[in-house]
C-alpha positions as CSV (number, residue, x, y, z in Angstrom):
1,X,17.1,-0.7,-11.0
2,X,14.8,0.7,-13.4
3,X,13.2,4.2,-12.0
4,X,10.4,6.6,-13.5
5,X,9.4,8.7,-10.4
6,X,11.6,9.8,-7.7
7,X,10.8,12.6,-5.0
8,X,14.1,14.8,-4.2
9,X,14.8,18.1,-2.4
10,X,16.2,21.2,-4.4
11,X,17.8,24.4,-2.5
12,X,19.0,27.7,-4.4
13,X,21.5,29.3,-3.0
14,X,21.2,32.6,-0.6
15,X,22.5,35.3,-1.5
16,X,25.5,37.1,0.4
17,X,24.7,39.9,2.8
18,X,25.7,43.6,1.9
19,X,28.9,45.0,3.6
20,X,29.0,47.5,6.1
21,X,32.2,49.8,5.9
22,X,33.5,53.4,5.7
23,X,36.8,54.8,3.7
24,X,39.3,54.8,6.2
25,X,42.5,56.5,4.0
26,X,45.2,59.1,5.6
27,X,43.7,63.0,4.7
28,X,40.2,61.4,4.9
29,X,38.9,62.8,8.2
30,X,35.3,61.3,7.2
31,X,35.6,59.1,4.9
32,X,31.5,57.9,3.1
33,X,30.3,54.3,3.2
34,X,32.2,51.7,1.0
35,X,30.3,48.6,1.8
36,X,29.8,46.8,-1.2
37,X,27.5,44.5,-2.3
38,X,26.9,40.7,-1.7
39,X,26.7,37.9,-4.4
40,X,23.6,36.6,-5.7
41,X,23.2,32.6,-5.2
42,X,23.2,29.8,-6.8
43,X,20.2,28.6,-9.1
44,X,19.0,25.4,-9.7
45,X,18.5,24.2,-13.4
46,X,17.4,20.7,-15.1
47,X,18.9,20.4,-18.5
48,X,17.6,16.9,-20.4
49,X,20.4,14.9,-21.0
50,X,19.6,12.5,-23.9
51,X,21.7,9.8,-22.8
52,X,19.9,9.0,-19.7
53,X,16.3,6.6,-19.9
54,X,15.6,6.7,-16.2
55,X,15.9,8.4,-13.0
56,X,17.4,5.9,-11.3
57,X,20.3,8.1,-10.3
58,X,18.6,10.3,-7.7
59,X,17.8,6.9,-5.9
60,X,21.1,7.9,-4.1
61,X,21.0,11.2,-3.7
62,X,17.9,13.2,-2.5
63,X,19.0,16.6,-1.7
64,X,20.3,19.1,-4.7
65,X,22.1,22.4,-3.3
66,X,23.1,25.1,-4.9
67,X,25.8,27.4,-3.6
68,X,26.0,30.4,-1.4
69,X,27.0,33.9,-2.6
70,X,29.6,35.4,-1.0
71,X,29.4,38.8,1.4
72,X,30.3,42.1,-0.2
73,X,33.5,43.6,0.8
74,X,34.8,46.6,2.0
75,X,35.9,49.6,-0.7
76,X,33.0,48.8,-2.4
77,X,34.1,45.3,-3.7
78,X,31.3,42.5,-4.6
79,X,30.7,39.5,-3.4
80,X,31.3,36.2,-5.6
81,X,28.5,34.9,-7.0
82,X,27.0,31.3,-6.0
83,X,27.5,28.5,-8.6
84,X,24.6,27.2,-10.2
85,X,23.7,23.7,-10.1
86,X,22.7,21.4,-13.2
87,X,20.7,18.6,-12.6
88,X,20.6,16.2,-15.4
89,X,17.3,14.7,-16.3
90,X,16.2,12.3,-19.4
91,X,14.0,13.6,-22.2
92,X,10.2,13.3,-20.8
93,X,10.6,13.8,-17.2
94,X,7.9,16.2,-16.3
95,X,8.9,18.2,-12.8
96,X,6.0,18.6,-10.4
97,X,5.9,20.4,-6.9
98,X,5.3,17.5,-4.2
99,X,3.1,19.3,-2.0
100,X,0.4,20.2,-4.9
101,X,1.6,17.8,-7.6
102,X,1.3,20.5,-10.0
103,X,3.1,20.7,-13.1
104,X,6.7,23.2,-12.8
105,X,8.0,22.0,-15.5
106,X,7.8,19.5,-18.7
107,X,11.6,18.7,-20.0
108,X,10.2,17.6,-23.4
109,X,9.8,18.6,-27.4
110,X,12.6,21.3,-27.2
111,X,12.5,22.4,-23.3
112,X,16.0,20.9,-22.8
113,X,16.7,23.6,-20.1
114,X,15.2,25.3,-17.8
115,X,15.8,27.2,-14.3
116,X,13.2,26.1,-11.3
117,X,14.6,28.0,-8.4
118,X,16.3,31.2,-8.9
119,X,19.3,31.8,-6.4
120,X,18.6,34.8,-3.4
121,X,19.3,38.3,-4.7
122,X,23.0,39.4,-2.8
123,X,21.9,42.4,-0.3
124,X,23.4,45.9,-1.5
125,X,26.1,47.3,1.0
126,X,25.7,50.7,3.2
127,X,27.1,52.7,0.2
128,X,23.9,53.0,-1.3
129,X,22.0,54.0,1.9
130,X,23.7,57.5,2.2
131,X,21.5,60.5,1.8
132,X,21.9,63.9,2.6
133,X,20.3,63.3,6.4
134,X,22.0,60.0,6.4
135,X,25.8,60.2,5.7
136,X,27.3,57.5,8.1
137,X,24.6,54.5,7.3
138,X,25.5,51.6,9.6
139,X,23.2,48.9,8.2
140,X,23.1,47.2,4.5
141,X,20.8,44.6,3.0
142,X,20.8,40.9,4.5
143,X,20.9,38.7,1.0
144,X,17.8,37.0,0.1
145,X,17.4,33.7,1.1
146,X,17.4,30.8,-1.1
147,X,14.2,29.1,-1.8
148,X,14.3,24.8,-1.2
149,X,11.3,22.7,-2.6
150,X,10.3,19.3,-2.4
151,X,9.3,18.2,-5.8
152,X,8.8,14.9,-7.8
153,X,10.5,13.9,-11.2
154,X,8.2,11.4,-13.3
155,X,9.2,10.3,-16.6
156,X,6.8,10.0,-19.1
157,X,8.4,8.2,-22.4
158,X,8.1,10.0,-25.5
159,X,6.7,8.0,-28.2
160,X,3.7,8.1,-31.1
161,X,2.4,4.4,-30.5
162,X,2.4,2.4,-26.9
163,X,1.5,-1.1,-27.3
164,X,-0.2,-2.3,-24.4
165,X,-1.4,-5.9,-22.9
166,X,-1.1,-8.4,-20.9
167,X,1.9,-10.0,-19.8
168,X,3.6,-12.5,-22.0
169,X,0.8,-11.3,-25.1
170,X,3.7,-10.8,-27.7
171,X,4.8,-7.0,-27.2
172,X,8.0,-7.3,-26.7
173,X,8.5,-9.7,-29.5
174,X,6.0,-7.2,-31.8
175,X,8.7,-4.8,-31.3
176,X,11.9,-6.2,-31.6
177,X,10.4,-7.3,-35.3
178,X,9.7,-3.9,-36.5
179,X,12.1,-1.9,-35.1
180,X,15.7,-1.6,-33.5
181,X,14.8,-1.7,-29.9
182,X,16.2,-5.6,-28.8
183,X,14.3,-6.1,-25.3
184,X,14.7,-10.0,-23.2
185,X,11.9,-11.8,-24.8
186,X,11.1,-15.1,-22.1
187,X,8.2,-16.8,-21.5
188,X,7.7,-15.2,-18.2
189,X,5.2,-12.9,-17.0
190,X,6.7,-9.0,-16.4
191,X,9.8,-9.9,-18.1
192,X,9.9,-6.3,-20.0
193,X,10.8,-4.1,-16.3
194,X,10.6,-1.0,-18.0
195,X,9.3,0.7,-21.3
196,X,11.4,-0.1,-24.2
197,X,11.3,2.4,-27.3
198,X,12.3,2.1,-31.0
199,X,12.2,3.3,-34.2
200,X,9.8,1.9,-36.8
201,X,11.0,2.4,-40.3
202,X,8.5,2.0,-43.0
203,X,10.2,2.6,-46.9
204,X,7.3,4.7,-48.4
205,X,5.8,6.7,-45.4
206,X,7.1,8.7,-42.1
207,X,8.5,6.5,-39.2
208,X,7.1,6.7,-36.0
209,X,8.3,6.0,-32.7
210,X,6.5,2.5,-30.5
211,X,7.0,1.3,-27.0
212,X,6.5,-1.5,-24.9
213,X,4.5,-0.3,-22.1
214,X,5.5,-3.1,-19.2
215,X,2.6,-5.4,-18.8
216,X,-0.7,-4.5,-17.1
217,X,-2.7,-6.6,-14.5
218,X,-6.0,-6.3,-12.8
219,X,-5.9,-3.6,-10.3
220,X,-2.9,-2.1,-11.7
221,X,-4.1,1.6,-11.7
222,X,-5.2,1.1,-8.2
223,X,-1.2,0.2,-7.1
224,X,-1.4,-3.7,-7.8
225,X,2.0,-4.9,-9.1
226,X,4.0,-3.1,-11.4
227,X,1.3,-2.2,-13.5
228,X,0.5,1.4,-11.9
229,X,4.7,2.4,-12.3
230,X,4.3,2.4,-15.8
231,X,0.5,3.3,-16.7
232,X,1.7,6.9,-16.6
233,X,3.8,6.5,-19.9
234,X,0.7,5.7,-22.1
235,X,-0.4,9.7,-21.2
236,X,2.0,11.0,-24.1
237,X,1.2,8.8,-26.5
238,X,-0.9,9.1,-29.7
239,X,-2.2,5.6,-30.5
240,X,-2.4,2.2,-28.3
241,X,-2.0,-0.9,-30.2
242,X,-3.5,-3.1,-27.6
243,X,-1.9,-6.7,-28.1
244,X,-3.7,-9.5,-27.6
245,X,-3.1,-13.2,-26.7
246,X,-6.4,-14.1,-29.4
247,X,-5.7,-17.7,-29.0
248,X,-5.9,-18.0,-25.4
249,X,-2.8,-19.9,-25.0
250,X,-2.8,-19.4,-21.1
251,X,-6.6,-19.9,-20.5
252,X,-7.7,-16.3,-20.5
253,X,-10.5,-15.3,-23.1
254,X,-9.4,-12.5,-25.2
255,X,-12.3,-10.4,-24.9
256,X,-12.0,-10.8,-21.1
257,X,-8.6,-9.0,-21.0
258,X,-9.3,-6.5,-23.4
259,X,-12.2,-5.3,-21.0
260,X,-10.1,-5.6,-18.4
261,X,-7.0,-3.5,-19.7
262,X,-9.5,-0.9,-20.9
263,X,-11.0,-0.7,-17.2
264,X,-7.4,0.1,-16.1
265,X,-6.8,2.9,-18.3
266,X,-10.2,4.4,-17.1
267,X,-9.6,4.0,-13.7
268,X,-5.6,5.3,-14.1
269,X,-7.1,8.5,-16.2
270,X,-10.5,8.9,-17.4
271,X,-9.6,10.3,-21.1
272,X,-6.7,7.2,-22.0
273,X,-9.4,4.6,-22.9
274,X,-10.2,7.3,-25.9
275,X,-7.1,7.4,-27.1
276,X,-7.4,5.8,-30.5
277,X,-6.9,2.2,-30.7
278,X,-5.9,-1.3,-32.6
279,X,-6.7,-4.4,-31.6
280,X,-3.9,-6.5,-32.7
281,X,-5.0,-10.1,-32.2
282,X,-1.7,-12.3,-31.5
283,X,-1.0,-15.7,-31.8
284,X,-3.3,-17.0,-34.4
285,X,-0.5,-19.1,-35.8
286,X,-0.4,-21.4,-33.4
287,X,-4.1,-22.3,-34.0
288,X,-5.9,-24.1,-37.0
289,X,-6.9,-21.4,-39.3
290,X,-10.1,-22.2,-39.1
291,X,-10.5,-21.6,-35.7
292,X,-7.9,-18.4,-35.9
293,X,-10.2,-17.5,-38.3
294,X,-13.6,-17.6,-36.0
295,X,-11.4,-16.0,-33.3
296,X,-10.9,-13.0,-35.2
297,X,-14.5,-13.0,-36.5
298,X,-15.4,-12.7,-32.6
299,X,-13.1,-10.2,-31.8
300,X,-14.4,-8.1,-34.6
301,X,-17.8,-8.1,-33.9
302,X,-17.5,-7.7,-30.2
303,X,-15.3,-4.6,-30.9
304,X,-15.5,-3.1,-34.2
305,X,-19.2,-1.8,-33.4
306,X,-17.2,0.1,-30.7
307,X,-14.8,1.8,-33.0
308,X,-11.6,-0.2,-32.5
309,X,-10.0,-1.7,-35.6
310,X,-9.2,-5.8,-35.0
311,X,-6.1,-7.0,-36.8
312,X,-5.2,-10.7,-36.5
313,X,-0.9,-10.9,-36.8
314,X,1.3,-12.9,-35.7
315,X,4.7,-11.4,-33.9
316,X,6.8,-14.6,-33.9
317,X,6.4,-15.3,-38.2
318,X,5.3,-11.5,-38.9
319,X,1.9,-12.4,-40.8
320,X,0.0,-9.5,-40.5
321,X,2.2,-6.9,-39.2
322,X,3.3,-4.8,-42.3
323,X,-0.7,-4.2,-42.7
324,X,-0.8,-3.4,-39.2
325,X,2.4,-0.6,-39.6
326,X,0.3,1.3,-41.9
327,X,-3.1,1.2,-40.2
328,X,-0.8,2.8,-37.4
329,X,0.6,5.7,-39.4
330,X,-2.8,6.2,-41.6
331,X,-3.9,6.7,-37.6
332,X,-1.1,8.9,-36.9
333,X,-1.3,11.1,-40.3
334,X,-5.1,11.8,-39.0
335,X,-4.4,12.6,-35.6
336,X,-3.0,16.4,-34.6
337,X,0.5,16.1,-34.6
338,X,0.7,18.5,-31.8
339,X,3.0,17.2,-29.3
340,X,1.9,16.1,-25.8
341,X,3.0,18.6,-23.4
342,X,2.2,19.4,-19.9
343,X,2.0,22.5,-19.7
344,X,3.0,24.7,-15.8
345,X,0.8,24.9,-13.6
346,X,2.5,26.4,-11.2
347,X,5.9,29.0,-10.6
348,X,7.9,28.2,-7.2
349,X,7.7,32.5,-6.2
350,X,10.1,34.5,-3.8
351,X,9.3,36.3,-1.1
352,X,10.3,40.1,-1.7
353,X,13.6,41.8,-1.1
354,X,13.2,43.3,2.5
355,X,15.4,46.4,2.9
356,X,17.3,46.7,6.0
357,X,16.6,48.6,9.3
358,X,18.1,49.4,12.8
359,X,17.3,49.7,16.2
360,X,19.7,51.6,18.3
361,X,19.9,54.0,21.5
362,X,20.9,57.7,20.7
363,X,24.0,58.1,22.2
364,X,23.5,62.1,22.5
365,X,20.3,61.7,24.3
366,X,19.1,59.4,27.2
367,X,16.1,57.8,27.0
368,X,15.8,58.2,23.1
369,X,16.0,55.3,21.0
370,X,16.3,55.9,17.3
371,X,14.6,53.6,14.3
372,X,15.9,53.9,11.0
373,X,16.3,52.4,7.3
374,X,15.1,52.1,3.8
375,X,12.2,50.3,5.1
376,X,10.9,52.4,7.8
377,X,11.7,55.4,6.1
378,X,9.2,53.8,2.7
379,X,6.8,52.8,5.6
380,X,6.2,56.2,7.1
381,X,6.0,57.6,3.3
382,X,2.5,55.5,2.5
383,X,0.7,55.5,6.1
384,X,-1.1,58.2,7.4
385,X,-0.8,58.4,11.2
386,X,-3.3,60.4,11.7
387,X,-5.9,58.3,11.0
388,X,-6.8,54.9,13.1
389,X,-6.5,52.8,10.4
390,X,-3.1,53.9,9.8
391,X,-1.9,54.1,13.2
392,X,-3.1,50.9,13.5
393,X,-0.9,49.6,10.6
394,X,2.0,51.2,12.0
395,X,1.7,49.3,15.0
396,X,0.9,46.1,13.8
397,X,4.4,47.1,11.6
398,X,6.4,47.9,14.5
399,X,5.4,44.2,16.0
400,X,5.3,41.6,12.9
401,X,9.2,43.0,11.8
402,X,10.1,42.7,14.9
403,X,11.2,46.1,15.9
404,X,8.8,46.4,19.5
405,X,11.2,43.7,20.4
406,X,14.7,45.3,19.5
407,X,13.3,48.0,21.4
408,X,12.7,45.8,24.9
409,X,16.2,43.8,24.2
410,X,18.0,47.6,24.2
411,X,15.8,48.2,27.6
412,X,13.5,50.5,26.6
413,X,10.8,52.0,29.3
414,X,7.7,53.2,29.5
415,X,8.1,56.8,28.7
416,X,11.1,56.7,26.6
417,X,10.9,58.3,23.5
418,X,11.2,56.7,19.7
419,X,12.1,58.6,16.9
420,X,11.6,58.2,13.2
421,X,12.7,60.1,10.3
422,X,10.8,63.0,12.0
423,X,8.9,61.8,13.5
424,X,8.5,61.2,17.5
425,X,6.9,58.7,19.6
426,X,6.7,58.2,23.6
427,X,6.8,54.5,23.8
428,X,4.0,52.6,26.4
429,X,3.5,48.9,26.6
């Protein structure tokens, strides 16, 4: 089955933790930390892989994980990194956060790979905690967390011209004269499922890529039918050649259903019924040409007034379509051949690397409990506990890490004393 948006889960991988260890050799009576450091994890990246059309693949799978990195080792040996994962995507799919349904990323015109979630940093082992007041450090850094995201791949087709219509109007016929693309042509309504590109060719001027947008119905950018899947392809396209049944051969009046399709672009996104458009008026051949001919008269004053060009052809005997080819590219050389990109709107962020801490009781002294660590040590170098303000931060640190806690586990009282690079505290709940 045909798919052109698909929600999915992505994880990067977390990275290993530091190591904790100390040389432990013969004629080394105190041998310094050797923890070494843990491996960074995984990353998740989408690469476009040009031989895909759809996304109907991750209809079976929902959750993308990257891998782990390992925990640093002892005599100072690192951890293995994670393994990245690829996810393969077709040309066009733009990546949005599910949550916001802001743009992350556009896979399109040259971004053919790009990393959404970088893997958690690996923590650094206890050899790089020593100091000259620190020589035996028994803590390293916990690795960073991965990050994990729900986001939603839609695939928007990449093409110049998007004919759009009615079902059964002749687009999928149109196209399959004038380029290579061979879709089922039936005389059913939505027998095109899913938008069908090709190439057109002209011998004189620069070719240009057309697709058959799947047919439209009343409603359709409100969530009727199958309309709604597929209004989202028109957005990268340049010109709409809006085909027309002109001869009414099912009882609908062509000026009807081009209101009609033109209210569903609006109602979809406000600025697609600006996009420049043709009015190609099908089917004439099957009617007298005197009546073809008052037809298209119709058409033309009814729309031409408006700024849309009218072009009676006919898809099944090709009358009309090589003048209709180059009215598309004189359109297309006048238009800003600046791609259609969607450009990021927003960058999935880590949290910052945490450095580590502990909590312990001082084994030479009872009733004394000692806090120590990268962080606390930082902490103490930017507050001021001598004013309110900064006491007050200090407490509220002590309580959101979690330390007040640690403290009560290890069975601290009221009294007891807590010391801190220096500093001392007597500790009341």
């Amino acid at each position: 089955m045909f798919a052109d948006q698909v929600n999915i889960i992505i994880r990067s991988g977390s990275g290993g933790d530091g190591h904790v260890s100390f040389r432990r050799e013969l004629y080394v009576p105190a041998g310094g930390p050797n923890g070494g450091d843990g491996g960074r994890g995984g990353d998740i990246i989408f690469v476009v892989d040009k031989g895909l059309n759809n996304l109907s693949d991750f209809r079976r799978n929902k959750k993308y994980s990257a891998t782990n990195g390992e925990e640093g080792g002892k005599n100072r040996c690192h951890g293995k990194d994670g393994q990245d994962l690829i996810i393969k995507v077709p040309e066009g799919t733009v990546i949005r956060d599910t949550k916001t349904g802001l743009v992350i990323a556009d896979m399109s015109h040259g971004n053919e790979r790009q990393t959404i979630l970088k893997g958690g940093r690996g923590g650094k082992g206890n050899m790089h905690y020593a100091t000259s007041t620190m020589q035996a450090p028994k803590y390293a850094q916990p690795g960073k967390p991965g990050m994990e995201l729900a986001v939603t791949l839609e695939l928007k087709v990449i093409a110049d011209v998007g004919l759009v219509g009615y079902p059964n109007v002749g687009k999928s016929t149109l196209l399959s004269r004038v380029t290579n693309a061979r879709p089922k042509i039936a005389n059913y309504h939505f027998t095109t499922l899913n938008p069908i590109q090709g190439v057109v060719d002209l011998p004189d001027e620069q070719g240009f890529v057309m697709a058959d947008i799947p047919g439209i119905i009343d409603g359709a950018s409100a969530g009727a039918g199958l309309g709604f899947e597929f209004l989202r392809h028109i957005e990268r396209t340049k010109v709409l050649v809006h085909v027309v049944d002109a001869a009414g051969s099912e009882g609908r009046d062509p000026i009807e259903d081009i209101y009609h399709i033109n209210e569903e672009l609006k109602s979809y996104k406000a600025d697609l019924e600006h996009k420049p458009q043709i009015i190609a008026a099908n089917k004439l051949d099957i009617l007298p040409e005197e009546e073809a001919q008052q037809i298209a008269d119709r058409l033309r004053k009814e729309f031409e007034p408006q700024g849309y060009t009218v072009m009676p052809i006919s898809a099944v005997t090709g009358k009309g379509v090589k003048e209709l080819l180059y009215k598309i590219r004189e359109m297309l050389n006048n238009l800003d051949e600046e791609p259609i990109v969607f450009q990021p709107e927003y960058i999935p962020q880590k949290e910052t690397v945490e450095e580590p801490f502990e909590v312990y009781r001082d084994p030479d002294e009872e009733r004394t409990f000692v806090v120590e660590g990268p962080r606390i040590e930082r902490m103490l170098g930017y507050t001021n506990l001598e004013s309110e303000k900064g006491f007050a931060f200090f407490q509220k640190f002590l309580k959101e890490n979690g330390i007040l806690k640690m403290l009560e586990q290890l069975g601290i009282r009221d009294g007891d004393t807590v010391r801190m690079y220096g500093h001392e505290f007597d500790y009341y709940k």
